[in-house]
C-alpha positions in Angstrom: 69.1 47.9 -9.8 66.0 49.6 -9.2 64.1 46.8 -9.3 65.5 45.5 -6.5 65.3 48.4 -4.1 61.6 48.7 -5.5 60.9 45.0 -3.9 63.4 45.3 -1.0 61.1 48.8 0.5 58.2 46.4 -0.6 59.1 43.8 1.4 60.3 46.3 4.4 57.0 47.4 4.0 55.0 44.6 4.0 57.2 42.8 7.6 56.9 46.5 9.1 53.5 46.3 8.9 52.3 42.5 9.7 55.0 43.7 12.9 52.8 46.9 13.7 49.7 45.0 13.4 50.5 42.3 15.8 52.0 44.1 18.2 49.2 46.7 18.3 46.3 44.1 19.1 48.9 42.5 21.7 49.1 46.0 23.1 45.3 46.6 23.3 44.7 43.3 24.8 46.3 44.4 27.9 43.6 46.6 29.6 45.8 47.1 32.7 48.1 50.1 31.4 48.1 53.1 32.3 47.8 56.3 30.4 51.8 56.9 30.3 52.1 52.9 29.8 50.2 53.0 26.7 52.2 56.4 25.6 55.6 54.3 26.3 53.9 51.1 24.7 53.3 53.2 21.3 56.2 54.5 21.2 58.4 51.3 21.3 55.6 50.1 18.9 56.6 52.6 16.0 60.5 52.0 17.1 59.9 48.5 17.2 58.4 48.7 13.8 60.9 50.8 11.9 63.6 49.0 13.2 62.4 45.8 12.6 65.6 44.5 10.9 67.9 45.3 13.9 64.8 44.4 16.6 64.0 40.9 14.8 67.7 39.2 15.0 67.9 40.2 18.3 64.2 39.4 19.9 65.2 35.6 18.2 68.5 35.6 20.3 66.8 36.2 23.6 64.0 33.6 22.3 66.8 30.7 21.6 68.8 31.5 24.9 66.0 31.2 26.6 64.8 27.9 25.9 67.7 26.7 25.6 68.2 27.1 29.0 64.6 25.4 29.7 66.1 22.7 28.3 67.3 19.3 30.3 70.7 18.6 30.7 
């Protein structure tokens, strides 16, 4: 049993932080923020990135519905 919470935190571990990582240089390729836009943008970064089992699902939802309505017919 212990094994497997041992390699279910590593594996939280491992999405949070390929998750933090792209998000952050996403972040600091927008040079457009403002000081209390970059606060806000860090903050969502480190919710976005603990919660990433609860943000993921849901970020994919939008993503289908979205192009599904770009598609024809």
């Amino acid at each position: 049993m212990k094994f497997i919470l041992f390699f279910a935190i590593i594996y939280y571990l491992l999405i949070a932080r390929s998750f933090f990582t792209t998000w952050l240089a996403v972040f600091q390729q927008d040079t457009q923020l403002t000081s209390q836009e970059k606060f806000l943008a860090i903050v969502i970064l480190f919710l976005s990135t603990v919660l990433w089992p609860v943000v993921l699902p849901i970020a994919y939802l939008e993503l289908l519905r979205k192009n599904s309505k770009m598609l024809p017919g």
